[in-house]
N, C-alpha and C positions, 0 to 999 in steps of 0.2 A: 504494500500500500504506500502508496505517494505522500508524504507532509512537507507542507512549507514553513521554514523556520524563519524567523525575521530577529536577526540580534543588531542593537545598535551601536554603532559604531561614535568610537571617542578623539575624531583627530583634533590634532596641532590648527592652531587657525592657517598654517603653511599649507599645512596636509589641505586644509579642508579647501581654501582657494585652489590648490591643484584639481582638485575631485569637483569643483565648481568649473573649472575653466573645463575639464573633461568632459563632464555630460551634455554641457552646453554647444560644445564645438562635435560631437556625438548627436544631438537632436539636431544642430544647424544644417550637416550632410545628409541627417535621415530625410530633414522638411527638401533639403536639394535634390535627393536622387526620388523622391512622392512626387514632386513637381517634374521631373525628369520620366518619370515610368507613367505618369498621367498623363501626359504628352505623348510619347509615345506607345500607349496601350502596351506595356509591358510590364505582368506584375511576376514571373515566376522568379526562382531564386535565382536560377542558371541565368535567364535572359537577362536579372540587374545584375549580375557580376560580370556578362559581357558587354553590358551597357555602359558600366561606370566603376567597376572596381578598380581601374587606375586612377582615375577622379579623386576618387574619396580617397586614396592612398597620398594623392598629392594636397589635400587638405590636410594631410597633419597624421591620420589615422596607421597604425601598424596594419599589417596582416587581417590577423584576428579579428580587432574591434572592427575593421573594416568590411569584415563578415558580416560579423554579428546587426550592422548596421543596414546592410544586404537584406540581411537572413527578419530583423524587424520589421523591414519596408513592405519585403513578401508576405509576411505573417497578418500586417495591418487589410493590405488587401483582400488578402482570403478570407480573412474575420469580416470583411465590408460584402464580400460575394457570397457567404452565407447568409446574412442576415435578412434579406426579401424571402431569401426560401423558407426561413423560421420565423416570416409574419412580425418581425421587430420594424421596422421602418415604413409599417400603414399599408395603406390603399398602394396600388402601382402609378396612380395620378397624386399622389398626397405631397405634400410642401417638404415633406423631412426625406423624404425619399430624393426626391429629383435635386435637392441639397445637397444629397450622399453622392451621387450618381455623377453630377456634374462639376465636382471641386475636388481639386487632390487633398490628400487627407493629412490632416494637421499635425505634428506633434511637440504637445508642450516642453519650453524650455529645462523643465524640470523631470520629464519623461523618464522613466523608470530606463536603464542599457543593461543587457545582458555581457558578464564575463566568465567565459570557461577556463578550466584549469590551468591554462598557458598562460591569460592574463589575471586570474585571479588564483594566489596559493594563501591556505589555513594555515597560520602554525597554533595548535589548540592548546599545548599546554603554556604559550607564552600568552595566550590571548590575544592574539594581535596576526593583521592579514597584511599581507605583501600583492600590490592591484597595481596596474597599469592606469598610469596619467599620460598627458600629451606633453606632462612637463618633467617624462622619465616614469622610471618604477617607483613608487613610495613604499618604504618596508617600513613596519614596525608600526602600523596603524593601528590601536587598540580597540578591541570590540568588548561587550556586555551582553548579557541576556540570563534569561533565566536558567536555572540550573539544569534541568530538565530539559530545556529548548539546547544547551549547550554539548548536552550528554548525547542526545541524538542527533548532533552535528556531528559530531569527535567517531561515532559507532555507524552511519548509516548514509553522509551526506552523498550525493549522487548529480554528479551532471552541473549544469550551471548556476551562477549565483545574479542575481537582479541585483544592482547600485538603484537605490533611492532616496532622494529627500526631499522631506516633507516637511513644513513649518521648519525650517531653517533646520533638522535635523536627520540625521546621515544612518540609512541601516541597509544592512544587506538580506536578502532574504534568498534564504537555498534550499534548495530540492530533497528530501531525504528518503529514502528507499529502506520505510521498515518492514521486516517482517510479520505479515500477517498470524495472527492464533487463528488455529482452526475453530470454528463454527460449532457453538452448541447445537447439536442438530436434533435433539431431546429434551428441550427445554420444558422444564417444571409451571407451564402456563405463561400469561404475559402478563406485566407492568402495563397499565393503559395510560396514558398520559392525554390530561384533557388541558388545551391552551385555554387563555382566558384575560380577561380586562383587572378583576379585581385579582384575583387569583392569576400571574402568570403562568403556572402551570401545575397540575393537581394528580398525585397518581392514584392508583386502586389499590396503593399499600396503606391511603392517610395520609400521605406528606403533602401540606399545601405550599409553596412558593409566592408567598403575599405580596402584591404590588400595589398596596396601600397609600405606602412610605413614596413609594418611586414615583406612583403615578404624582403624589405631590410635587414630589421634585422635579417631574416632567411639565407640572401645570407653570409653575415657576417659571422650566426654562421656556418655555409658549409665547410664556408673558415679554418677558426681557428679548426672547427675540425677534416679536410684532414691534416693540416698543425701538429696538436698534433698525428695524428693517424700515419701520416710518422716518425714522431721523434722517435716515440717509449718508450720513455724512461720511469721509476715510477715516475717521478712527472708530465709528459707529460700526462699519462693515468691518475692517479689522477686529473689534472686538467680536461680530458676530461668529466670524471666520473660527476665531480663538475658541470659540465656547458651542460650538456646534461639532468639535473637533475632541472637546473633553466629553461632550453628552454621547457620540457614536463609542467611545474607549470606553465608557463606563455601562452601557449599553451591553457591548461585547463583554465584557468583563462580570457580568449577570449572569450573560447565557451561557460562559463558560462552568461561572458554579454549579448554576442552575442542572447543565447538562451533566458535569463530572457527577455530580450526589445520585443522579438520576442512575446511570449508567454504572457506578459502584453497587449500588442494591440490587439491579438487574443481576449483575454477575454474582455478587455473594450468595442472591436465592437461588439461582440456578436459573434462572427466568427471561425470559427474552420481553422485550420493547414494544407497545404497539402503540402508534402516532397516528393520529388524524392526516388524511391528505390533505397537505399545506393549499395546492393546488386551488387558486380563486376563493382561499378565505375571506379578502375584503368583499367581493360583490356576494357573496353566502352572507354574511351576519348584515343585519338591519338594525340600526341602532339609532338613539338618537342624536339629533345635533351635538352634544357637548362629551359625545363620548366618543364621536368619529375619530375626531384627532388622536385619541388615544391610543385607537386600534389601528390607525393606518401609522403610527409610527413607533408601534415597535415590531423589533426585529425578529417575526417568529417564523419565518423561514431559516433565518440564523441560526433559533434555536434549536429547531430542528434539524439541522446540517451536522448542528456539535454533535447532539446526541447521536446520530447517525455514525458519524467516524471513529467517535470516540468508543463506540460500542465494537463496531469493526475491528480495532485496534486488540479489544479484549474476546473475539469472538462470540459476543450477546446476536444475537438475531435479533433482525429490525423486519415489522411487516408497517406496510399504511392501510388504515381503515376507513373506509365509507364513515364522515362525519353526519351527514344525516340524521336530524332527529335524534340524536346523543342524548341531549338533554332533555329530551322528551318522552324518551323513553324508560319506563321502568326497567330498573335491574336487579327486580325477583321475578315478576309475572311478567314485564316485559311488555305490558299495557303500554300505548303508546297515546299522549293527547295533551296539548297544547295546557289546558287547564292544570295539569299537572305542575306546572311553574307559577305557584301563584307569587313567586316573588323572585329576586334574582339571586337569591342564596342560599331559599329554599323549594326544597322536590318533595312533591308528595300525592301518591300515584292515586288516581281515581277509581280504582279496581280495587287493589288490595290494603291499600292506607297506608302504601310503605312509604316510610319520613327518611330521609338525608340531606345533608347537604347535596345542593344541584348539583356543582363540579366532582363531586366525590362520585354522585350517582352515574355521571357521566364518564369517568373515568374508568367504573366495572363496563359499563357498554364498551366503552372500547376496548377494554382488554378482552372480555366475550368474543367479539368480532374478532380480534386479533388472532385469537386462538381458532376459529371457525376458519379465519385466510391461510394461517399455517396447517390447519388440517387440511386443506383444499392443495395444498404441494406448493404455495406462492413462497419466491425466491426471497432472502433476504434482500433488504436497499439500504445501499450505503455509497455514499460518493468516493470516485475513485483518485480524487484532488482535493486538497483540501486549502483554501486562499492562506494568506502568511499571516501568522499566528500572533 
């Protein structure tokens, strides 16, 4: 299984103008040879290396990055000529499309460049990486990360490393090729996991994940950033920048817990995962005005990617279930009817008088189902990439 690791890196302000002047003169050849292969209707890898890899060699670039910047230009392409076939860029007459279609494609000065092991070498126990600048090799560049994120650097890293920086600061992030555990294939039932508003996520063991607290601190940040996006003004948008930057980290940094706690009990009961399909949860729930916001931004396809890999990792079995009337449905007779919700926290079934909490009651339906999909022969899901960590 594929992981992306992201440690970041601590240079010298010397270092760090080198690794600036690199990426820049790196995206300035990539926007040259985009405008060059769009001109010429030429996006394969072979045909921009007969096109311009003397070019960009005489801009400054070695060998290598001069690939690599090759090997981007063709990769942005291909990703632009999929995308009508996978319905992302509208109607075939739509404004976004014929944008895509008619202008060579952009890339930001700060654009993530790929370096392979010729231009970029680990040394793991000195912590520190030796990378190709334009203004020579730089050795002794110091990196950080977590200890765990560094352990399966040091045991597994595989193939190439992405240069990025973001908000003025500098990480790398690389490919790791770990070993999968083989697959509970006899799993002792499933863990059903029901998503939610007040409750982020609820399983059929009892454990609720309350998002009481958060949702507050989401209302908060709503506020502050209606109120900076009215002002307008460059320190107003900088600050937004700033603070929209901490609410996505902290965000991520939920669904991690969220997902690890989840994912440890699966595997200590012996028990496999069963998840709602994520698939068009916003246009499925009808809410009202003051709770839209709520649901359309948080990250619960996120959450369910963690759980996903993370489970993969420990070989738990992951099925997705028909959300459908979850909560509507009872989970002893299994009576299903709207009236059954006569509030939003609580269930309580019109048949047999059985009382729960709603998410609770919801979360045995989907482990029910879960277990009905794996008896039926459906394959584990789990993603086979996972974005940098």
């Amino acid at each position: 299984m594929k992981l992306v690791v992201r440690v970041k890196l601590l240079p010298t302000p010397q270092q760090a103008s080198a690794l600036e002047a690199t990426l820049l003169i790196c995206n300035e050849a990539a926007n040259w040879l985009s405008t060059a292969a769009f001109a010429r209707r030429v996006a394969s890898r072979a045909g921009l290396q007969t096109l311009a890899y003397a070019q960009l060699r005489a801009l400054g670039l070695s060998a290598q990055p001069a690939l690599h910047v090759l090997r981007k230009v063709a990769d942005a392409y291909t990703a632009l000529g999929a995308q009508p076939r996978a319905g992302k860029l509208g109607p075939s007459k739509s404004t976004s499309r014929a944008s895509a279609a008619w202008k060579p494609i952009r890339f930001r000065a700060e654009a993530a460049q790929p370096f392979d092991d010729r231009c970029l070498s680990w040394q793991m126990d000195a912590g520190t990486v030796s990378i190709w600048t334009i203004s020579g090799r730089l050795k002794g560049v110091a990196f950080t990360g977590h200890p765990e994120h560094i352990q399966l650097l040091t045991r597994y890293r595989r193939g190439e490393s992405d240069l990025i920086r973001r908000n003025g600061q500098w990480y790398l992030a690389a490919t790791c090729d770990v070993p999968e555990t083989d697959e509970n294939g006899r799993p002792d039932g499933f863990i059903g996991v029901d998503l939610g508003i007040v409750n982020i996520a609820t399983t059929s063991t009892g454990r609720r994940y309350s998002g009481r607290r958060l949702n507050r601190r989401r209302e908060s940040d709503r506020r502050l950033r209606s109120k900076l996006q009215q002002k307008g003004s460059k320190s107003a948008k900088r600050r937004a920048k700033k603070h929209a930057g901490r609410e996505a980290r902290r965000t991520r940094d939920i669904n991690h817990k969220i997902s690890k706690q989840i994912v440890a009990e699966a595997q200590r009961t012996g028990r496999g995962i069963a998840l709602e399909d994520l698939g068009g949860i916003r246009e499925r729930v009808r809410l009202r005005k003051p709770q839209r916001a709520t649901l359309h931004s948080w990250a619960f396809h996120q959450l369910g990617r963690f759980i996903a890999y993370k489970a993969k990792r420990v070989g738990v079995p992951i099925v997705q279930v028909d959300p459908a009337h979850t909560s509507q449905e009872c989970s002893r007779c299994h009576h299903t009817d709207k009236r059954n919700r006569p509030s939003q926290a609580v269930f309580t079934c019109r048949s047999c008088g059985f009382v729960e909490h709603a998410d609770l009651n919801s979360s045995h339906n989907i482990a029910s189902r879960g277990w009905q999909v794996w008896g039926r022969g459906a394959k584990s899901v789990a993603p086979a990439l996972v974005p940098a960590t």
